[in-house]
C-alpha positions in Angstrom: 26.0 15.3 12.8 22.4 14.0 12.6 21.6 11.9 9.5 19.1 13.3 6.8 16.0 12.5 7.1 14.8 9.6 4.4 13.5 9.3 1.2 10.0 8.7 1.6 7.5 7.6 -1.3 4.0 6.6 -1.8 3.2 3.4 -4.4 0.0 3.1 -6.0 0.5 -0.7 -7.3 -0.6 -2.7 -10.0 -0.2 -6.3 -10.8 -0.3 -5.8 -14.1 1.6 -2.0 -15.0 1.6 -0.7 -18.8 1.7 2.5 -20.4 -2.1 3.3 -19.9 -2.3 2.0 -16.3 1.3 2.2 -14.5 2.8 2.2 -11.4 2.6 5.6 -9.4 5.5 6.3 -6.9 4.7 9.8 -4.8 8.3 11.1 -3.7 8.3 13.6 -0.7 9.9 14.4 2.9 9.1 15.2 6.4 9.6 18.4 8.2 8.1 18.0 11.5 4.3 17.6 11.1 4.6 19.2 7.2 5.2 16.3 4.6 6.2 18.2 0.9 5.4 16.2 -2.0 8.8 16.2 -4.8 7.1 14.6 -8.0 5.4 11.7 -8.8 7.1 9.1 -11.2 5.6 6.1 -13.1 6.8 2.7 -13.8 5.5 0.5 -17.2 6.8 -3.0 -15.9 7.4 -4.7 -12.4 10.9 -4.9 -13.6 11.5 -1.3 -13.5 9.9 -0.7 -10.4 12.5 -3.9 -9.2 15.2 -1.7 -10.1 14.4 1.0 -8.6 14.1 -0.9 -5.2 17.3 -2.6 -5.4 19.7 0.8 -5.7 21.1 2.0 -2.6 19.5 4.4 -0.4 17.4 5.6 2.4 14.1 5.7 1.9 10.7 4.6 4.2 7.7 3.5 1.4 4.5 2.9 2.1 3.1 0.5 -0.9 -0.5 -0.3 -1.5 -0.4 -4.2 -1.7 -1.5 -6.8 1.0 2.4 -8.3 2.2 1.0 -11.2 3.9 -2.4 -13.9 3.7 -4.1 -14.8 6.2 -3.4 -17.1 8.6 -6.6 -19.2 8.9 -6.3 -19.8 5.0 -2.6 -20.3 5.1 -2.7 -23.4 7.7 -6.3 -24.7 6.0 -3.8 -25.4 2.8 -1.2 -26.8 4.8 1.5 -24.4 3.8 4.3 -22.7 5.5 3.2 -20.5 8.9 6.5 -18.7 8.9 6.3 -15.5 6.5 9.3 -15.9 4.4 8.8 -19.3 3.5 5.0 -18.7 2.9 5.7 -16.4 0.1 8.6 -18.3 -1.4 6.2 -20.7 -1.9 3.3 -18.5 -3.2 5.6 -16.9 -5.6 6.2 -20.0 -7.6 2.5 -20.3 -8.0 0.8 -18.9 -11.3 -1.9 -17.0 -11.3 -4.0 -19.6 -12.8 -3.1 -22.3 -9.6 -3.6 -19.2 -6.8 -7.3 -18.6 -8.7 -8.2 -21.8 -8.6 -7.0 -22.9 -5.1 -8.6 -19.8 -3.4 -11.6 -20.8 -5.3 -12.0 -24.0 -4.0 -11.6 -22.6 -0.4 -13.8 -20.2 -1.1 -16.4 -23.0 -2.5 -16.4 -25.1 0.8 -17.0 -22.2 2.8 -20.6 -20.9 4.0 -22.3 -18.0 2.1 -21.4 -14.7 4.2 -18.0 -16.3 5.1 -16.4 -17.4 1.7 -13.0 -15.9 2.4 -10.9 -15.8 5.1 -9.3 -12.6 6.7 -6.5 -10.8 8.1 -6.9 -9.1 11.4 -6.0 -5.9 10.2 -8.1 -6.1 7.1 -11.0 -6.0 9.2 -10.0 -2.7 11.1 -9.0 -0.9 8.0 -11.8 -2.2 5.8 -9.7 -3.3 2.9 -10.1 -6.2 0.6 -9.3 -9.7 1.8 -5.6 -10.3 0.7 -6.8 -13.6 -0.7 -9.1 -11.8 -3.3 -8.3 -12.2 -6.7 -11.2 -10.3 -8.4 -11.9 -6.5 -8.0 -9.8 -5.7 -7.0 -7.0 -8.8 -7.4 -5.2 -8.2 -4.2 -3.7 -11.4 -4.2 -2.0 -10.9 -7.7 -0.8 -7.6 -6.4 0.5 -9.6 -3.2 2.3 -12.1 -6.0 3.6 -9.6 -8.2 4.7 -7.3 -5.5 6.2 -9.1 -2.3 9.1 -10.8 -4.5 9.9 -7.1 -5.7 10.6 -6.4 -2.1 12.4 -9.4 -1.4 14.8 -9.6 -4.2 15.4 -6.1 -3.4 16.6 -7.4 0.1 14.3 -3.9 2.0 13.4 -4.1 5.4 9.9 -4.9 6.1 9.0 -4.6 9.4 7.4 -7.4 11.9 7.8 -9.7 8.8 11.3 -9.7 7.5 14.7 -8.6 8.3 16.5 -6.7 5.8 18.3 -3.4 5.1 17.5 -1.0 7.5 18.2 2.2 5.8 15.2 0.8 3.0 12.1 0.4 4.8 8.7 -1.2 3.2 5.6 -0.8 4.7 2.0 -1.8 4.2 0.0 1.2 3.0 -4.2 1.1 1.9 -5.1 4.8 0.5 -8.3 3.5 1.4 -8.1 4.3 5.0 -7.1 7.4 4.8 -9.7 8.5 2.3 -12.4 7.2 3.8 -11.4 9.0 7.1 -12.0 12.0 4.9 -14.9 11.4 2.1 -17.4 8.7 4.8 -18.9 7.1 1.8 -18.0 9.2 -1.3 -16.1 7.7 -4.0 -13.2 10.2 -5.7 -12.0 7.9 -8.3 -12.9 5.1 -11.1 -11.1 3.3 -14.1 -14.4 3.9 -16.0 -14.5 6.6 -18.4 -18.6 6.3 -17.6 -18.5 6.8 -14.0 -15.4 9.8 -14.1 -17.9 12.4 -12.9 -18.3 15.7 -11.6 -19.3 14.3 -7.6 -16.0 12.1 -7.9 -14.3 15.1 -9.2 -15.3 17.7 -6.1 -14.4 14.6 -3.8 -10.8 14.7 -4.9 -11.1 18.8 -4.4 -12.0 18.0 -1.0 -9.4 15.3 -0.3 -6.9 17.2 -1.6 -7.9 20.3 0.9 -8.1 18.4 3.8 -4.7 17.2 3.5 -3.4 20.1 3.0 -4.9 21.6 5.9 -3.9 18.4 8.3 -7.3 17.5 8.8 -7.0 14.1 9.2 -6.1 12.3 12.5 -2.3 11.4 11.4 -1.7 15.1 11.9 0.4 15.7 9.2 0.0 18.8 6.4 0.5 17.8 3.0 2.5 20.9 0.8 1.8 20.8 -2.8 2.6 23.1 -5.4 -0.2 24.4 -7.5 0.7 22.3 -10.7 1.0 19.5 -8.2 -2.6 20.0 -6.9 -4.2 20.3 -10.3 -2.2 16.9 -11.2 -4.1 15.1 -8.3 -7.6 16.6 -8.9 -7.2 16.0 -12.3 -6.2 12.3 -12.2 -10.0 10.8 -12.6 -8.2 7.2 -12.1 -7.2 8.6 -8.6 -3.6 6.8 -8.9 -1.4 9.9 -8.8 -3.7 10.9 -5.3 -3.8 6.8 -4.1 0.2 7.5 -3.9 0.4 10.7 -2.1 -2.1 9.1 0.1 0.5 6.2 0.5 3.5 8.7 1.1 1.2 10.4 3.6 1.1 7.1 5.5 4.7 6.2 5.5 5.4 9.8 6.7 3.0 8.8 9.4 5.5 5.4 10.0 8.5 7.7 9.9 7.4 10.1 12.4 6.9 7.3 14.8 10.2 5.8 14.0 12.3 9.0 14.3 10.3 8.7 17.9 12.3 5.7 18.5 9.4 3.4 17.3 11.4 0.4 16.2 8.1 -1.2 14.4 7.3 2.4 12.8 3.9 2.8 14.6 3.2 -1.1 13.9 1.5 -2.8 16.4 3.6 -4.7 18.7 1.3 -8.1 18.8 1.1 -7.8 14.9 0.4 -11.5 13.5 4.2 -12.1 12.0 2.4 -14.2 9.5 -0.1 -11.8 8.1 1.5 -8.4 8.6 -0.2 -5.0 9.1 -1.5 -2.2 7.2 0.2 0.9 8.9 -2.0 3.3 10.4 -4.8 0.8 11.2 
């Protein structure tokens, strides 16, 4: 008998989860080219989101947080090129030592060139993974990457582990943007929750549904479910689904018999890739 198909969620990340500003996992499946959203669950700590990683299962999770640095910066501070002992190191850093060393490269560096990049930070368009201010995408890579390591998942072109619990890079940005151009659909500022931002996440939201967007995949969503992603003027609950949309994506190309789930085969094993890109 063919196996089931897996688990697949969508993590809208934060460094720093509490009540007010959690986690957001988006838990849903693929059908062919239709992906059906299950619920959406939140996590108040890192540890709890640890947790959850670590039980058994079969899942494939796209999580929006860099999983690598890049390489120019990496051998600039003389620390390990291979991945796994890269982050071992990095995670024994505080927050306080990763600020102030990115700083100081930063400092040295030309104006229009402060920090250095990944190559598939460029092609998406997301943040530099060395960034520690808005948004603090290296924190997220600090707090996050151990999760996934201590969990023992599979993370693919960067580290062997359990294959039937896959982690890849996701940036809800990408997708979005494919979508809105330039239009923002979400802030953290009461101020700036508006009634543009609002119709943006209408439109989002549609598009999916209809499969407009070039990963070819149709989003199902219940009504209550729809309202809950228009309605979320933070855009977390949406930033997930756009994450579970992604590792769908991954899956299909894996159940193709895509050992890198649509990865790029020359990926830098260093700095990873954000899937899709």
């Amino acid at each position: 008998m063919p196996s089931p198909p897996p688990l697949l969620l969508g993590v809208d990340f934060s460094s720093s989860p509490r009540r007010r500003k959690p986690i957001v996992m988006a838990l849903g499946e693929r059908s062919g080219a239709c992906v059906r959203l299950r619920s959406l669950e939140v996590f108040e700590t890192l540890d709890a989101l640890g947790r959850w990683l670590a039980a058994p299962g079969q899942w494939v999770g796209g999580f929006d947080l860099p999983f690598g640095l890049p390489r120019e910066l990496v051998a600039q501070l003389g620390w390990p090129l291979a991945w796994e002992p890269c982050m071992r190191h990095y995670r024994q850093l505080m927050r306080a030592q990763i600020r102030a060393t990115f700083a100081a490269f930063c400092a040295a560096r030309p104006v229009g060139g402060k920090f250095a990049h990944r190559g598939t930070d460029l092609l998406a368009g997301s943040s530099p993974s060395m960034k520690w201010v808005n948004p603090p995408v290296a924190y997220m890579l600090h707090a996050g990457v151990p999760l996934l390591l201590d969990a023992g998942v599979h993370l693919p072109g960067l580290h062997a582990g359990d294959p039937a619990r896959v982690a890849l890079e996701a940036y809800p940005g990408l997708l979005a943007r494919e979508v809105l151009q330039r239009r923002s659909y979400k802030s953290d500022d009461r101020q700036r929750q508006t009634s543009e931002r609002l119709i943006a996440r209408k439109d989002l939201v549609t598009a999916l549904e209809h499969g407009q967007t070039r990963l070819g995949l149709q989003l199902k969503l219940s009504h209550a479910q729809r309202d809950a992603l228009v309605d979320d003027a933070r855009g977390d609950r949406l930033d997930a689904v756009l994450c579970l949309l992604q590792a769908a994506w991954a899956d299909a190309r894996h159940a193709g018999g895509d050992a890198l789930y649509g990865l790029p085969p020359a990926l830098d094993p260093l700095e990873g890739w954000i899937v899709t890109a």
